[in-house]
Residue frames relative to the residue before (quaternion, step in Angstrom):
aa qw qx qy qz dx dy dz
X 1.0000 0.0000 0.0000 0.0000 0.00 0.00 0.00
X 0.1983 -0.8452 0.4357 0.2377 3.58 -0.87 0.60
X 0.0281 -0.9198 0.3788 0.0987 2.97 -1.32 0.74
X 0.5107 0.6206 -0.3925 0.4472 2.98 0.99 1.27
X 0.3433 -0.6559 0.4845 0.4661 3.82 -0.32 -0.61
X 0.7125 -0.5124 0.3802 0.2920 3.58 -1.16 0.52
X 0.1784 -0.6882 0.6462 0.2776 3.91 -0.38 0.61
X 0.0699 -0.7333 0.6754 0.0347 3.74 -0.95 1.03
X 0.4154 -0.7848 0.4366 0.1444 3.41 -1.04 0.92
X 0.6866 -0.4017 0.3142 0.5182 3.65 -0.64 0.24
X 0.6944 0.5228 -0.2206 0.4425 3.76 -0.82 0.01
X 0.5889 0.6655 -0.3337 0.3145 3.37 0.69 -1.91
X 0.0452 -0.7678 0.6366 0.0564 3.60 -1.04 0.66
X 0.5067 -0.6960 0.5052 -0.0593 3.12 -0.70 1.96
X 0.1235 0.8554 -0.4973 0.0758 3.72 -0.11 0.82
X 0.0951 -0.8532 0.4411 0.2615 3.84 0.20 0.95
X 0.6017 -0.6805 0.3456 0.2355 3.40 -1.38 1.02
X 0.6910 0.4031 -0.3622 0.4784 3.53 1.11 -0.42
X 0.6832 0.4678 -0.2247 0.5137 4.09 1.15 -1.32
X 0.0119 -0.7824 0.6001 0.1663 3.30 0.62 -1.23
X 0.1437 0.6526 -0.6389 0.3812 2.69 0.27 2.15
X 0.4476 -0.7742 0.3982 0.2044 3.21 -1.33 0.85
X 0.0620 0.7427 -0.6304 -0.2172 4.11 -0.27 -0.26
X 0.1718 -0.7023 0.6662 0.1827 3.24 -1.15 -0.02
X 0.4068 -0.7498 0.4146 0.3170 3.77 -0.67 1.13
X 0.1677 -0.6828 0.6811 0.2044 4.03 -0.53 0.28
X 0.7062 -0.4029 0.2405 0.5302 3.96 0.47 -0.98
X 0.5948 -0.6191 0.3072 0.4105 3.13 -1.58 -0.04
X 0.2778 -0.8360 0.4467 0.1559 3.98 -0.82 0.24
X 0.6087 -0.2083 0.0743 0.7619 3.60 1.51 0.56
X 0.1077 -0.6801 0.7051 0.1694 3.02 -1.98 0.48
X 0.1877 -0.8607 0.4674 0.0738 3.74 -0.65 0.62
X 0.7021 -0.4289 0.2927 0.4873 4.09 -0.56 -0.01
X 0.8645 0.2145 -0.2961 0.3448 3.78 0.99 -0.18
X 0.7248 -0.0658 0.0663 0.6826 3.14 2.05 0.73
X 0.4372 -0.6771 0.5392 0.2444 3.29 -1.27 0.43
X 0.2488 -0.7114 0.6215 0.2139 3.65 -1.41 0.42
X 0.1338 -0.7605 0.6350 -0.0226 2.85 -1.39 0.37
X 0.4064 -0.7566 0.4128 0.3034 3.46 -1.10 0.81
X 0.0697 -0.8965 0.4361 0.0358 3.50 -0.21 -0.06
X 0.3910 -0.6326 0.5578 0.3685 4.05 -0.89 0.19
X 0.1307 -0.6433 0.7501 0.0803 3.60 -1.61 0.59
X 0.6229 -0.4208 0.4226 0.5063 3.75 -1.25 0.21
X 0.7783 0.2547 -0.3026 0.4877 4.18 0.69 -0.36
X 0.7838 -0.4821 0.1204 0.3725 3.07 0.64 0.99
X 0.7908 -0.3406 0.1573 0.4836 4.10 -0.69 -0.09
X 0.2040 -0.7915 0.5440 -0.1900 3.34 -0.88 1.39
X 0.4060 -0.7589 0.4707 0.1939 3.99 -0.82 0.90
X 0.2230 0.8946 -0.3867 -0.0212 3.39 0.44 0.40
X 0.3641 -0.7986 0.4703 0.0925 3.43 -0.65 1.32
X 0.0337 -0.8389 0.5431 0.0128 3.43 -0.92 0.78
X 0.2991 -0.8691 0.3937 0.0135 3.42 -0.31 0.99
X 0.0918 -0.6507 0.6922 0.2985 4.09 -0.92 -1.00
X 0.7470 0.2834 -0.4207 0.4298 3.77 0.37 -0.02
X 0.4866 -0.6208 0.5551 0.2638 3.74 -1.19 1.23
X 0.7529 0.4593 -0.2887 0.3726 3.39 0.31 -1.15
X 0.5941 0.4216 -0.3350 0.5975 3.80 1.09 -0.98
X 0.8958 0.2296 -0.3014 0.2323 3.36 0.12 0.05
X 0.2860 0.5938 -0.4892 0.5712 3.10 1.61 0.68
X 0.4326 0.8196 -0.2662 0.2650 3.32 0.76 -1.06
X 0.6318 0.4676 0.0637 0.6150 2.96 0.18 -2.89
X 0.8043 0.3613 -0.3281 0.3390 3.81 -0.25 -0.50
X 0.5125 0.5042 -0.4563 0.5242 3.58 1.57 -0.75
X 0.8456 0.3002 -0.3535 0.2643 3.60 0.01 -0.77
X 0.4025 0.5548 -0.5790 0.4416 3.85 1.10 0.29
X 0.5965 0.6246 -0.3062 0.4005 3.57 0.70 -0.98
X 0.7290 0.3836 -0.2007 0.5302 3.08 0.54 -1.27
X 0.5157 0.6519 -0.3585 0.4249 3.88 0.82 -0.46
X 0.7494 0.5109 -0.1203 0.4037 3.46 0.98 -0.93
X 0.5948 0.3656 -0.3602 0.6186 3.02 1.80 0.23
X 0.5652 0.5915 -0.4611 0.3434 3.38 0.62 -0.26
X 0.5092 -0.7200 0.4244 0.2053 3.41 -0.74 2.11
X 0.7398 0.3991 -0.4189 0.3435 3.52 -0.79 0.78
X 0.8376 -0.0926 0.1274 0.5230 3.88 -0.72 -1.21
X 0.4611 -0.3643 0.5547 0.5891 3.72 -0.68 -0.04
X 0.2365 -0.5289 0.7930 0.1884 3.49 -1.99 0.19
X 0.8884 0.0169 -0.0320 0.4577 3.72 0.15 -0.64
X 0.6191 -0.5777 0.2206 0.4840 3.45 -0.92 -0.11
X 0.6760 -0.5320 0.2595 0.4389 3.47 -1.19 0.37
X 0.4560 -0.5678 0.5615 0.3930 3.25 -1.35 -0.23
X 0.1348 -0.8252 0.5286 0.1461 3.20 -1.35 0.22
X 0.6513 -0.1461 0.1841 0.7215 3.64 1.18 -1.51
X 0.0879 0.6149 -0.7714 -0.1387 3.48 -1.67 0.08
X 0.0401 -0.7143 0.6925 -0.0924 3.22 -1.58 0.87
X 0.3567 -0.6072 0.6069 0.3685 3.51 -1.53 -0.64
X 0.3538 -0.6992 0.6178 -0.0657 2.95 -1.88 0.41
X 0.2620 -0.8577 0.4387 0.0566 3.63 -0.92 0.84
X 0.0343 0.8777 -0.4681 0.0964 3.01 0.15 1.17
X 0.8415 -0.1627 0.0870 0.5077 3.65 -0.39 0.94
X 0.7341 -0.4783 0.1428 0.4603 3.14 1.35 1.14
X 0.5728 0.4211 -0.2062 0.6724 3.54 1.56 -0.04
X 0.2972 -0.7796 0.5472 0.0669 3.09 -1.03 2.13
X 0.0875 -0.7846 0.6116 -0.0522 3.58 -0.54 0.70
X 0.4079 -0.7507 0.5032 0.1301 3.22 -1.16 1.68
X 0.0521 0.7778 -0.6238 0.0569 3.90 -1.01 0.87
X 0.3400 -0.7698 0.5336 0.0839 3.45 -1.59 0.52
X 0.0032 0.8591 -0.5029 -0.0953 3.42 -0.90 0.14
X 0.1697 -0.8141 0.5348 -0.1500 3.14 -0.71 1.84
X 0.6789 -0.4348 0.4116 0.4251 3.74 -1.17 0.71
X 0.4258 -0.6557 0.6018 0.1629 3.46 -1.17 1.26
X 0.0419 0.7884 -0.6097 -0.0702 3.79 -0.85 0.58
X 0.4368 -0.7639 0.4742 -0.0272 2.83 -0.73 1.96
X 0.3965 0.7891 -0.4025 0.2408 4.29 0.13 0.82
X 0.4679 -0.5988 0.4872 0.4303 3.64 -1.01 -1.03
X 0.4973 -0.6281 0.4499 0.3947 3.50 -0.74 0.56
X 0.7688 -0.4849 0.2915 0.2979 3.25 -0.99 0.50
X 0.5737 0.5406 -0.2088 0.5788 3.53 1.73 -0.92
X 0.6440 0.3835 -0.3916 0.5337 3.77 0.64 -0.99
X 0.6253 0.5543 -0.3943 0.3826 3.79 0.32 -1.48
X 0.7724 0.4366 -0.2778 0.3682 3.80 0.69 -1.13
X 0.5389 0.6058 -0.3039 0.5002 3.51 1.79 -1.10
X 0.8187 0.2589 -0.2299 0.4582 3.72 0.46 -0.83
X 0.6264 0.3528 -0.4303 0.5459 4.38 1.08 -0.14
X 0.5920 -0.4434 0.5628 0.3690 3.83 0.57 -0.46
X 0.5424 -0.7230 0.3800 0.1968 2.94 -1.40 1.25
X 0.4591 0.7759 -0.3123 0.2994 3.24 1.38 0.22
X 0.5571 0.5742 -0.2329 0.5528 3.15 2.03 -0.63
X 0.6550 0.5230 -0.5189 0.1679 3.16 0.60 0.48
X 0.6725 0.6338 -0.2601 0.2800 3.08 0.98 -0.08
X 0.2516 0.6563 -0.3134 0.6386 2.60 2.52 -0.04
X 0.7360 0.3066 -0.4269 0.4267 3.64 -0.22 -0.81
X 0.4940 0.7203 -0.3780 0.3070 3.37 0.90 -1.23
X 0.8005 0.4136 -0.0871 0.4250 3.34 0.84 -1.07
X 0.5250 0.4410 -0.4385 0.5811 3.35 1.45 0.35
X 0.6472 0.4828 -0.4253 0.4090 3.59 1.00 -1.25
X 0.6282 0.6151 -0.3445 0.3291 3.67 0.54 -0.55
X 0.7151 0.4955 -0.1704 0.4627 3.11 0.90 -1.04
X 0.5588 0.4339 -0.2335 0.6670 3.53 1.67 -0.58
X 0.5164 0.6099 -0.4004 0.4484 3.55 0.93 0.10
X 0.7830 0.4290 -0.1494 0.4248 3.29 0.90 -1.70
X 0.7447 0.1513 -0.4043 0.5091 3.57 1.00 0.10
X 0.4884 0.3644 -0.7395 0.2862 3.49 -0.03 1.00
X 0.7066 0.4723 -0.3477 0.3959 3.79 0.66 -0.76
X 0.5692 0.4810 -0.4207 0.5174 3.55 1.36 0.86
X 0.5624 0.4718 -0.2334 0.6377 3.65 1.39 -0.46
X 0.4843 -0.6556 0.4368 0.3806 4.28 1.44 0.77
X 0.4935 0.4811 -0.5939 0.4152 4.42 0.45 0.68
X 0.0182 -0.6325 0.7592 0.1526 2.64 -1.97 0.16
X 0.7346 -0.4681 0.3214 0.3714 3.44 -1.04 1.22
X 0.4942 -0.6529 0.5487 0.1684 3.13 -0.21 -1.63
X 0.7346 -0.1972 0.4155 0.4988 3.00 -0.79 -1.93
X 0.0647 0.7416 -0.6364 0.2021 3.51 0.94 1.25
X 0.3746 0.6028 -0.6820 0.1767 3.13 -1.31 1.16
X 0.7032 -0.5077 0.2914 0.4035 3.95 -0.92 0.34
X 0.5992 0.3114 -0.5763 0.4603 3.91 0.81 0.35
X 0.7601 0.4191 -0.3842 0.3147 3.44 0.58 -0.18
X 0.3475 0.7013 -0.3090 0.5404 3.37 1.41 1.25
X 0.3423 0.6637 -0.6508 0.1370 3.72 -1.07 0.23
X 0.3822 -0.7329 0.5479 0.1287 2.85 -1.60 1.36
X 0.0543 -0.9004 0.4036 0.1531 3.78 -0.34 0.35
X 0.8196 0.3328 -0.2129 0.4150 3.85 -0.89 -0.31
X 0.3065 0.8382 -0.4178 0.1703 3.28 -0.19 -0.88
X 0.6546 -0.2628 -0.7029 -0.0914 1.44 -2.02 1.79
X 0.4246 -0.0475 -0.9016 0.0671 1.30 -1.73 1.85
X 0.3398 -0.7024 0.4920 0.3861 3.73 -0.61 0.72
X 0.1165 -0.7808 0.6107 0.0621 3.49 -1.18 -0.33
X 0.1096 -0.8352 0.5039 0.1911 3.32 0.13 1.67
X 0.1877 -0.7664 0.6071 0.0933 4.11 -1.28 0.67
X 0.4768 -0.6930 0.4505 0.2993 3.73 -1.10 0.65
X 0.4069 -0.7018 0.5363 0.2330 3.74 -0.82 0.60
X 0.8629 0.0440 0.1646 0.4758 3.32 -0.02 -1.77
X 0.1472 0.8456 -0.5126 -0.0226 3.41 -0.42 1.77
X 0.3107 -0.7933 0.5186 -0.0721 3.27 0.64 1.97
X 0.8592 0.3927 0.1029 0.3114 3.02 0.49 -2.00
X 0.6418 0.6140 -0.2763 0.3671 3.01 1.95 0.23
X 0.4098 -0.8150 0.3997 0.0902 3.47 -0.89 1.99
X 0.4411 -0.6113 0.5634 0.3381 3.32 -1.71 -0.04
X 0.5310 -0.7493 0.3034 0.2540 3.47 -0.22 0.65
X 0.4499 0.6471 -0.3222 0.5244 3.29 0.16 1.25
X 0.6895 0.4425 -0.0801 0.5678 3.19 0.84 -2.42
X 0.6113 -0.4658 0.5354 0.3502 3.04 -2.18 0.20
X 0.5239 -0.5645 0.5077 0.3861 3.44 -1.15 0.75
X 0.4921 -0.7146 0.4847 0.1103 3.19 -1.52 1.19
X 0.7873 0.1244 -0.0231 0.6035 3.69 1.11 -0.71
X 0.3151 0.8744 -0.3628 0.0676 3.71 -0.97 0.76
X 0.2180 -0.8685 0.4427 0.0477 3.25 -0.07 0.92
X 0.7707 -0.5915 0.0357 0.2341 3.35 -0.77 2.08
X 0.7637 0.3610 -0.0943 0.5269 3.03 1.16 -1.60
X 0.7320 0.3157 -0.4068 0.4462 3.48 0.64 0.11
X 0.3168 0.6770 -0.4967 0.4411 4.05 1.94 0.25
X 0.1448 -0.6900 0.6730 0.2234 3.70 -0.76 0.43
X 0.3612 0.5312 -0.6303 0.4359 4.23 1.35 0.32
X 0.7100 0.5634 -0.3672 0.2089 3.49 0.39 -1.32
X 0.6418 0.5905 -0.2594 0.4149 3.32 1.81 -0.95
X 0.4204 -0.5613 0.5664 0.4329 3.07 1.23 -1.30
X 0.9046 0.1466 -0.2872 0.2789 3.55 0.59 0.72
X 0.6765 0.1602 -0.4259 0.5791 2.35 0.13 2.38
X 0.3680 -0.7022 0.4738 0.3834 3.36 -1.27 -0.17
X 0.7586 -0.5715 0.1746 0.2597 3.36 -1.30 -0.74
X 0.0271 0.8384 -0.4296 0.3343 2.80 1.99 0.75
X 0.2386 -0.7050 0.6396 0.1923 3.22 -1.07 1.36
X 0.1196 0.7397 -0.6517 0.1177 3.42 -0.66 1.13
X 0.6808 -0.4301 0.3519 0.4771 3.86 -1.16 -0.29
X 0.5803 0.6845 -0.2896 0.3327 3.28 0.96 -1.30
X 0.7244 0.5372 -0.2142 0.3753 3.09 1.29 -1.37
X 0.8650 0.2394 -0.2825 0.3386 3.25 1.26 -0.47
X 0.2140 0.6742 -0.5303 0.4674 3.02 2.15 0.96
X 0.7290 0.4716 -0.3524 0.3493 3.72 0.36 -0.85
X 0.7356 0.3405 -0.3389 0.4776 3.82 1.06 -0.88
X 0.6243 0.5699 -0.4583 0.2747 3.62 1.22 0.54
X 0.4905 0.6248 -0.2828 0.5376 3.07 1.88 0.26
X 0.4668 0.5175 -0.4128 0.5865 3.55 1.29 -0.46
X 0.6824 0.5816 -0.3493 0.2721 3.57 0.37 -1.03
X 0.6366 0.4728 -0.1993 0.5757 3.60 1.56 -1.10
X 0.6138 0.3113 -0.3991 0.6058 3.66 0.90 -0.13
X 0.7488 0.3609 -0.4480 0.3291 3.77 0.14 0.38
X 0.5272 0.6804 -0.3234 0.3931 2.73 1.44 -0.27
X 0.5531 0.6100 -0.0506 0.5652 3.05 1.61 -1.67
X 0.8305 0.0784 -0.1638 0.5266 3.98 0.47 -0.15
X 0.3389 -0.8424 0.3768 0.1831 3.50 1.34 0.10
X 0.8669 -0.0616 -0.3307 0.3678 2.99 1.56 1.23
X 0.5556 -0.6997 0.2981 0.3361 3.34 -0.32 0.94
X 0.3991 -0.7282 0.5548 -0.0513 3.37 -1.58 1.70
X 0.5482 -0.5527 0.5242 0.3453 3.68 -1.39 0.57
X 0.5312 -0.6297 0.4105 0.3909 3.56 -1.38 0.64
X 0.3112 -0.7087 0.5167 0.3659 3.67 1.40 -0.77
X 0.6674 -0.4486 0.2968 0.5150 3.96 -0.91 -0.20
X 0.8805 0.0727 -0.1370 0.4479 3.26 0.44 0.65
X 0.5364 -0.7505 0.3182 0.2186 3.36 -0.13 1.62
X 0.7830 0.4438 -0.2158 0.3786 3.14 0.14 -1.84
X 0.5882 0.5662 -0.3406 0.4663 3.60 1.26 -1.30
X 0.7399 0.3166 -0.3548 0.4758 3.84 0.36 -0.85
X 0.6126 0.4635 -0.4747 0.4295 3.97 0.64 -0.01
X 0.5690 0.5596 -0.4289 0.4232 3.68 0.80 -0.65
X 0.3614 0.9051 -0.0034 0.2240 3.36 1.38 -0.96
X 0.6857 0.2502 0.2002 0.6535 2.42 0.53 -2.50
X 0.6899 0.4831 -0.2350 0.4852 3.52 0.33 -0.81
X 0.7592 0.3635 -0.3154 0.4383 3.87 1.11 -0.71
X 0.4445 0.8040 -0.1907 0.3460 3.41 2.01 -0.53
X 0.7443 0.4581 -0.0945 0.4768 3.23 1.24 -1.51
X 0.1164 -0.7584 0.6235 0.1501 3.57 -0.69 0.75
X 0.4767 0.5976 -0.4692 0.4421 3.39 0.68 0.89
X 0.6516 0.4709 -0.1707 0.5697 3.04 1.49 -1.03
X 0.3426 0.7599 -0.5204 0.1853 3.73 0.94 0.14
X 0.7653 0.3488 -0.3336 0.4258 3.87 0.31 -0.75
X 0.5728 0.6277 -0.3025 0.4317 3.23 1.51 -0.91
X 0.7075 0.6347 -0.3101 0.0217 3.72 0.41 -0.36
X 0.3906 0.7766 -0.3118 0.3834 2.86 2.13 -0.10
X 0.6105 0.7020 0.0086 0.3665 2.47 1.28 -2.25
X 0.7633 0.3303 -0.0896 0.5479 3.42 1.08 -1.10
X 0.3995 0.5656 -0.4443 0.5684 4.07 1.42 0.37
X 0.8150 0.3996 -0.2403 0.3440 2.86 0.10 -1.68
X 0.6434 0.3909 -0.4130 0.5126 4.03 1.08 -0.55
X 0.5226 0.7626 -0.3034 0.2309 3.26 0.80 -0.39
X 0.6476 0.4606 0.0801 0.6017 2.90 1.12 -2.26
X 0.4278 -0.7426 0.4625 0.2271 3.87 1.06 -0.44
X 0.1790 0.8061 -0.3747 0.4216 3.69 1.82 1.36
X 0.7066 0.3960 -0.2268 0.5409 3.69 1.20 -0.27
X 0.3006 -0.8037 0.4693 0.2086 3.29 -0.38 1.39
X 0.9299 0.1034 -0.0604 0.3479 3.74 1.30 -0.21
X 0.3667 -0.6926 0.2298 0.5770 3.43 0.49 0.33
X 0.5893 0.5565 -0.4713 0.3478 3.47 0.52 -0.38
X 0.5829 0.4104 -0.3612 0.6011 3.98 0.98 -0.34
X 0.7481 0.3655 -0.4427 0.3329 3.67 0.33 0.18
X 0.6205 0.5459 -0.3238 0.4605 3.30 1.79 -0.27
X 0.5071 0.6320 -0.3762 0.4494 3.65 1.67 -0.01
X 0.7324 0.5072 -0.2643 0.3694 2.86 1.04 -0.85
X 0.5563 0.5499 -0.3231 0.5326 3.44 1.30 -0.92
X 0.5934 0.6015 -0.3539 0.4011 3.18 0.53 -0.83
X 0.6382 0.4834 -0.1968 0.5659 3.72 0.95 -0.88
X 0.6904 0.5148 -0.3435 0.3747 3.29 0.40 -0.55
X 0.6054 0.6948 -0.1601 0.3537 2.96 1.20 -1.64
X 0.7167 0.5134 -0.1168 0.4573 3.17 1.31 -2.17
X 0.7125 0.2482 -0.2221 0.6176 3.73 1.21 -0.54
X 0.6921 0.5410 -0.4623 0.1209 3.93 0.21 0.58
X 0.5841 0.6231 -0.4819 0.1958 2.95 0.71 0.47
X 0.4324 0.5697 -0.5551 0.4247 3.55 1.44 0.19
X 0.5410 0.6522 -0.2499 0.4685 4.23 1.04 -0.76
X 0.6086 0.5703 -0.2552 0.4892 3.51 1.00 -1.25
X 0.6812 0.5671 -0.3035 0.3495 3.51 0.66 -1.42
X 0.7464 0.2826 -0.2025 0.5675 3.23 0.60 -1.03
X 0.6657 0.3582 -0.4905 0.4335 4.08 0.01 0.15
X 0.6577 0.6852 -0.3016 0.0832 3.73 0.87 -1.44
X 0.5461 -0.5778 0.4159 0.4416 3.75 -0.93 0.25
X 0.7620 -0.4243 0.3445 0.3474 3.33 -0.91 0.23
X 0.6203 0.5333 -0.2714 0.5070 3.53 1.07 -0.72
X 0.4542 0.7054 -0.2143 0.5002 3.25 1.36 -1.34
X 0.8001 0.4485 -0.1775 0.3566 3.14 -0.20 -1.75
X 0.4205 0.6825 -0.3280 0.4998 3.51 1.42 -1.63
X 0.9056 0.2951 -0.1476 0.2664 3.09 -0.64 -1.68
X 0.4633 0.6398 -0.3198 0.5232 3.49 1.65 -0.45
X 0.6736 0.4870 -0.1974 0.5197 3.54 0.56 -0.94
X 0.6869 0.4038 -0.2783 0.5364 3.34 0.26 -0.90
X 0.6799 0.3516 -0.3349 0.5496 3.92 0.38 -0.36
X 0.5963 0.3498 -0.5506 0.4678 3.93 0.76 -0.15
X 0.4877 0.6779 -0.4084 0.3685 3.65 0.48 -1.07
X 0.7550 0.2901 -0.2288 0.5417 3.73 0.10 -1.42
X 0.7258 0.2582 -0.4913 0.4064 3.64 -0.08 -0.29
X 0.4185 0.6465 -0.4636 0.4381 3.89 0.79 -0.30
X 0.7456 0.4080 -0.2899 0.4400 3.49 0.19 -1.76
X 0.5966 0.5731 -0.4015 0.3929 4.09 1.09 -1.34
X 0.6870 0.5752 -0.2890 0.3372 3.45 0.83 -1.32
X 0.7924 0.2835 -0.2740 0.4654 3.50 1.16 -0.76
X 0.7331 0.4710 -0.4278 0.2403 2.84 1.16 0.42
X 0.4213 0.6326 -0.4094 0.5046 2.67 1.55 1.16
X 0.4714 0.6525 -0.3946 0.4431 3.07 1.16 -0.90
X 0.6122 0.6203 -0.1906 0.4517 3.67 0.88 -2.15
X 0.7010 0.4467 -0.2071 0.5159 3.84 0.40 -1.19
X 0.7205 0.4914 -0.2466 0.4225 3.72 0.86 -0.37
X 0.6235 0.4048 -0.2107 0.6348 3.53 1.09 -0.81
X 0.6582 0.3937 -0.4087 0.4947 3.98 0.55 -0.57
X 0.4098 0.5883 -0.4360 0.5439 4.33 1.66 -0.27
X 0.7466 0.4293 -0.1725 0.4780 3.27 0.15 -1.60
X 0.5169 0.6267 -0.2707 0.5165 3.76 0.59 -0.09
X 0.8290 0.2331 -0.0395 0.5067 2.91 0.10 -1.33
X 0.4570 0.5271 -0.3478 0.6264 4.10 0.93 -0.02
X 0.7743 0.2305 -0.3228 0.4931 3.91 0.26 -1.08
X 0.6698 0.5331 -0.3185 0.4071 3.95 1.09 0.02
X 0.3548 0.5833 -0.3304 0.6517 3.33 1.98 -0.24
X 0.9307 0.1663 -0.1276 0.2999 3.45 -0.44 -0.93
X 0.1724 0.6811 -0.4185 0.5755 3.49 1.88 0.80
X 0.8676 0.2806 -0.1283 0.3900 2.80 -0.27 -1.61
X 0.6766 0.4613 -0.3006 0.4889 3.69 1.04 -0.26
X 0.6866 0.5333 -0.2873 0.4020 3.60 1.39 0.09
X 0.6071 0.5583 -0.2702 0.4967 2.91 2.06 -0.35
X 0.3719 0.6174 -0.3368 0.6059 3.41 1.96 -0.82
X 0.8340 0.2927 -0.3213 0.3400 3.39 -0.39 -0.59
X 0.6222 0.6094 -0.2882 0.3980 3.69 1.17 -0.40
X 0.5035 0.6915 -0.1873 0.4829 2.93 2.04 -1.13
X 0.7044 0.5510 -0.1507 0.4213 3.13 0.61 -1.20
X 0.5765 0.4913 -0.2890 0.5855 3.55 1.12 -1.82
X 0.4823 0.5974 -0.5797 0.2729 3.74 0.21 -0.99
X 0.7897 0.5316 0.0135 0.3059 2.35 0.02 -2.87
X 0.4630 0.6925 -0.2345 0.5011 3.72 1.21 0.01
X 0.6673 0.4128 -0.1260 0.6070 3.18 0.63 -2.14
C-alpha cells in the first residue's frame, strides 16, 4: 500500500488518466501530510498541482476548494481547476490542480512592509475566517506556510493548503503544535471557530518573535509571558488573551475589535514602539505637520492678497470721489 506521494522531477510530464490533460512539473512548492505540491505548466499557463497516495484525503481537499467557490464573498482559497489520476511506476496516484498564487509568504511580506502589517492582514484573515466558519468549516491548520500575501497595493492575504480543513463538529484533521491550542493546554481538538480564532493569535505572536517556542510546564503561563514581554505587542494584548483563552464568540467580533485597536494605535505605538517604528511614526507626523502649514502658509498669502485687492480698490474709489468733488 502506498504511503507517500511520488517525488517527480523537473521536466516530468504529468498526464491525467481519465481528461488527459497535460502538466508539466517546473518544481516542488511545499510538501504536506497528504502529498506534495508542485508547480507545474498547463496549456493556460502555470498551475499548483497537488499529488497525493490517499484517494479519500484527496477527494476530500478537492470537495472543499469546490465548496469554497460558493462561499458568497472573496475566494477563500485557490480555485479549482481539474483532479484526476496518474501513473507513476505502475502505481496510480490521485492529484489536483488548482490556480497558482503568485506572492510573498507572509514572513517576507512582513520583513519588507514592517511588522506593523500584521494586524492588517490579520484582519482580512479574520474576515475570510468568518465566512468559511459560517458555510460549517473550520480552517484547521492555520499557520503562516499555509498563507500568502498577494498583489498589492492593495495586498490581499489568500490560503494555500487546505489539507487541514474540518467540518465543524469533527476532530481537526491536520495540525501543527504551536499553533494547536491542545498542545497548549487550552482546549481540545474539536474543529470549532474558537479553534481557529486561537491559532490566529499564535500567528501575531509568531509573527511578533519570528519564531515559535516550547510551552514549558505550563502553557498558558509561558503565553501570558510572551505576549506580556513584547512591547510591540502592547495594544495588542488584551486582544490576544481573549483569542487565546477562547473569549470571542466569533471571528467577526475579533476582527472588530482589532480593527479598533488598529484605528486608535498609533498614538500607543509611540510610546511602546522600536525605534524603526518610532522613525516611521515621526516621519508621517512631520509630513502632515509640514501639509498643514502649508496650508496654513497658502491661506494667509489668500488673505493677503484679498486685503491688497480691496486697498487698492478703496483708494481708486476715493480717488475718483476726490476728483468729482
Amino acid at each position: 500500500m502506498k504511503n507517500e506521494a511520488p517525488d517527480l522531477p523537473t521536466g516530468t510530464r504529468i498526464l491525467g488518466k481519465w481528461h488527459r490533460n497535460p502538466y508539466y512539473i517546473r518544481k516542488t512548492l511545499g510538501r504536506g501530510a497528504t502529498g506534495i505540491v508542485y508547480l507545474a505548466d498547463a496549456r493556460t499557463g502555470p498551475v499548483a498541482l497537488k499529488v497525493g497516495h490517499n484517494h479519500v484525503s484527496i477527494t476530500s481537499e478537492v470537495n472543499v476548494l469546490k465548496h469554497f467557490a460558493k462561499v458568497q464573498g472573496q475566494i477563500l482559497g485557490p480555485s479549482f481547476i481539474d483532479a484526476d489520476d496518474v501513473i507513476v511506476d505502475r502505481e496510480k496516484y490521485p492529484f489536483y490542480v488548482m490556480e497558482y498564487l503568485k506572492g510573498e509568504t507572509l514572513f517576507q511580506h512582513i520583513d519588507r512592509q514592517g511588522k506593523e502589517w500584521g494586524p492588517v492582514l490579520l484582519v482580512q484573515l479574520l474576515g475570510d475566517l468568518d465566512r468559511l466558519h459560517r458555510a460549517g468549516w473550520v480552517f484547521g491548520d492555520l499557520k503562516p506556510e499555509n498563507l500568502i500575501v498577494v498583489g498589492g497595493p492593495p495586498y490581499r492575504i489568500r490560503w494555500l493548503d487546505v489539507g487541514g480543513t474540518t467540518i465543524q463538529g469533527r476532530a481537526v484533521k491536520e495540525y501543527t503544535e504551536f499553533f494547536d491550542r491542545g498542545y497548549w493546554g487550552l482546549g481540545d481538538r474539536k474543529a470549532e471557530p474558537t479553534y481557529d480564532l486561537f491559532a490566529a493569535g499564535m500567528i501575531l505572536l509568531n509573527i511578533t518573535y519570528k519564531r515559535r517556542f516550547e510551552k514549558g510546564r505550563d502553557g498558558k503561563e509561558t503565553l501570558l509571558a510572551y505576549i506580556e514581554r513584547s512591547l510591540v505587542l502592547a495594544p495588542y494584548r488584551q486582544w490576544l488573551k481573549k483569542a487565546l483563552f477562547g473569549q470571542y464568540p466569533d471571528a467577526e467580533k475579533m476582527r472588530e475589535t482589532l480593527m479598533n485597536i488598529i484605528s486608535k494605535e498609533e498614538k500607543p505605538v509611540t510610546k511602546n514602539a522600536s525605534p524603526r517604528q518610532k522613525q516611521k511614526i515621526g516621519n508621517r507626523r512631520k509630513k502632515r505637520k509640514k501639509q498643514k502649514r502649508s496650508r496654513k502658509k497658502r491661506t494667509f498669502e489668500t488673505v493677503d492678497a484679498v486685503l491688497v485687492i480691496s486697498f487698492l480698490l478703496l483708494a481708486s474709489a476715493l480717488y475718483w470721489v476726490g476728483q468729482v468733488i
